[in-house]
N, C-alpha and C positions, 0 to 999 in steps of 0.2 A: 174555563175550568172551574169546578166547584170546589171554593172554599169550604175547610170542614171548620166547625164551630171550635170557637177554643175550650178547651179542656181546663178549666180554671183548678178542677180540683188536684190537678198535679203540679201544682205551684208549692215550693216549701216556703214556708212562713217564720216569721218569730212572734208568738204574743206576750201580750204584755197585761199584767191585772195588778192588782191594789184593795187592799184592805186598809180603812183608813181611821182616825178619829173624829170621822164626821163626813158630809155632802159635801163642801163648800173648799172645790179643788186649790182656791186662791188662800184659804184659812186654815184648815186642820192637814193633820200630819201622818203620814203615811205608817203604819204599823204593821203591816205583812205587805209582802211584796214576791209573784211568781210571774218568773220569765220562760218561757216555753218555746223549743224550736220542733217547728211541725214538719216530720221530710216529705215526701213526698210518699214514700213507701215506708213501711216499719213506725217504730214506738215514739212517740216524743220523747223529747228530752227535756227535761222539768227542772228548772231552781230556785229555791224558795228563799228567803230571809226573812228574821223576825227582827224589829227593829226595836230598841230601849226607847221610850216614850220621850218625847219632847216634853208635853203635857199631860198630862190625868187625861186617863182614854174614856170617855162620858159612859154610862151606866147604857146608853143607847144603845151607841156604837157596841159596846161590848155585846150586848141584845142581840146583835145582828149576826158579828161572824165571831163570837165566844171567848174574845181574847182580852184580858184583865192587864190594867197598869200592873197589876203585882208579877202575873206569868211573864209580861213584858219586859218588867225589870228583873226579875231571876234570869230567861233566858235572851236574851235578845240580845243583838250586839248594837253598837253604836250607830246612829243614824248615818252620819257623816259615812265611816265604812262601809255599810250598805250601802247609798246611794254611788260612793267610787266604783265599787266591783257591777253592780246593776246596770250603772251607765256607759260604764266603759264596756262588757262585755255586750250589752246592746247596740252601742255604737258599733261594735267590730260586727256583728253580726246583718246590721242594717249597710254600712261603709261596705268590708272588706267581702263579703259574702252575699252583696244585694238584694237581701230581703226584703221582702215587705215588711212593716210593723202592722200587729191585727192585732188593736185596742176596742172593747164594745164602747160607744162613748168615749169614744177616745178626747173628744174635751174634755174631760172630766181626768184620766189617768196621764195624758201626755201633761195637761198641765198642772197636775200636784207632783211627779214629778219635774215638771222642769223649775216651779217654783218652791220645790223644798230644797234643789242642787242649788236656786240662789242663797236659799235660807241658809245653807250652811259651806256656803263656799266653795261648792264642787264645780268643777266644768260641766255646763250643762250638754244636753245630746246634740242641741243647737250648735253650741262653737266646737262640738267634735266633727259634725258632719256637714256643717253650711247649712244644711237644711234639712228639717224633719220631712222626709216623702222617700218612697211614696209610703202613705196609710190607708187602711183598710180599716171601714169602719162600721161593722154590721149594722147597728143602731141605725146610720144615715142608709145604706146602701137600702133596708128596709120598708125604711119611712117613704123612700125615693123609689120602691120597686112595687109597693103594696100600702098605699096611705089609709087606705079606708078597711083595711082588715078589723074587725072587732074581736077585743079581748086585749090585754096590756104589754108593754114594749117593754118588760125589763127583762133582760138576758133567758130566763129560765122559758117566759112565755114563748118568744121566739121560736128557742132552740126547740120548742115542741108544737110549734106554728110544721116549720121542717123538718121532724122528726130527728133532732138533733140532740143524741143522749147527753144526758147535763151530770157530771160524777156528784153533783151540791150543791145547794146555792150561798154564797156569800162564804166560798173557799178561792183562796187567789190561782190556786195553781187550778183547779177544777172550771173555773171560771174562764181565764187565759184560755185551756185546753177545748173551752167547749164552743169559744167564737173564732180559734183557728179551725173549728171544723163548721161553723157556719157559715161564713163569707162565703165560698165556694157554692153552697146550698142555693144561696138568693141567686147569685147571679147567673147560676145555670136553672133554674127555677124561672127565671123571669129574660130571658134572654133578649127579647124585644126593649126592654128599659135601658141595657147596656150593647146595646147595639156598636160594633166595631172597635170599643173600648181596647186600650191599652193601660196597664197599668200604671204609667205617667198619667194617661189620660184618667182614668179615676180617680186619681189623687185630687188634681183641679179637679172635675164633678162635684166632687163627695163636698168639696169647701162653696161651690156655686150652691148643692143641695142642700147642705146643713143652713145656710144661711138664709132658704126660701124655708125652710121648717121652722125654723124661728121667728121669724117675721110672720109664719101664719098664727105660729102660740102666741106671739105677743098679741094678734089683733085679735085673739080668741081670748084670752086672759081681761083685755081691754073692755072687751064688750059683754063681758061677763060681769065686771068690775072685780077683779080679782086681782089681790095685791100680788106683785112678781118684783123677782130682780134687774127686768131688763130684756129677760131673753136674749144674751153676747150669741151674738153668732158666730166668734171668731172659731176655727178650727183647723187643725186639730190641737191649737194651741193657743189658751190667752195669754196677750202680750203681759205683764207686768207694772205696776208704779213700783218702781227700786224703794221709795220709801216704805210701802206697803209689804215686801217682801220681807224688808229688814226686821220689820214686827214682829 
């Protein structure tokens, strides 16, 4: 009997984005924060927070996605309270409602989230749910689908690699909204790469393929002689030094 291909794009999802004060998911502090649940039919559902600045938001960052220490400190609310309501309402949505979580880069947002819940003492998504999976991570699922495409990897290029409307770039909730409509894209797009996949089963993948991506930037950074961090492969979460955290 003929199996029909899976229909990925009817999966509901929850995304996850971040507007932060800086790259350096282990260092800087998360400043806009949108969580987005994608159904499978109808609107998403979209919720935003603006968070009171731990530190002076760098003249950069602000550069990027337009939001000023001073805007942050009128409106925003407290960091700690945003990360409670953000993490617990994502946990229930990942736990009680078995979603996937669709982060672009999701090393980059699972871990300044889960290391600013230790920063300031919240339960992290980790000891709400045993374990962060399954993730969905266009970034890897792309790199892993189409390595040698020309033109750049960051969120906007992609989404118009696939014809994937983008509502802005470097808005959280636009952002969020626009990689729960791309996963689906790649991997009915490329159907040979994810061949018999399930979504447990991409979860493992995605952490096998992020880590062969890394290992090829470092050997290409190397022989380039090009100063890096390391290239961590870990994903979709770097583990932590506690002391480092505390900082």
């Amino acid at each position: 009997m003929k199996t029909e291909p899976k229909s990925w794009s009817r999966m509901p999802c929850v995304g996850l984005d971040f507007e932060a004060t800086g790259v350096d998911a282990t260092a800087d502090r998360i400043v806009s924060a949108a969580l987005v649940v994608m159904p499978y039919a109808g609107r998403p559902t979209v919720r935003t927070w603006l968070a009171k600045p731990t530190i002076p938001i760098p003249a950069e960052a602000t550069a990027v996605h337009g939001i000023t220490t001073e805007h942050a400190e009128t409106h925003g609310r407290p960091i700690d309270q945003v990360l409670f309501e953000l993490t617990g309402i994502l946990g229930l949505h990942m736990g009680r409602d078995a979603l996937p979580l669709v982060a672009y880069n999701a090393a980059y947002d699972v871990t300044l989230l889960e290391w600013e819940n230790r920063r300031h003492g919240v339960d992290t998504l980790e000891s709400r749910l045993g374990q962060i999976q399954p993730v969905l991570d266009p970034l890897v699922l792309d790199k892993h689908a189409d390595p040698y495409r020309k033109g750049g990897r960051k969120l906007t290029d992609v989404c118009r690699a696939y014809q994937v409307v983008h509502g802005g770039p470097h808005d959280a909730a636009a952002d969020a909204i626009a990689a729960c409509r791309l996963w689906p894209r790649i991997l009915e797009r490329h159907p040979r790469a994810f061949v018999a996949q399930s979504l447990p089963g991409l979860h493992v993948a995605q952490s096998g393929w992020r880590r062969a991506q890394m290992e090829s930037l470092r050997g290409y950074f190397d022989r380039k002689g090009i100063t890096h961090d390391g290239c961590d492969p870990s994903w979709p979460v770097r583990r932590p030094d506690v002391a480092a955290v505390a900082s």
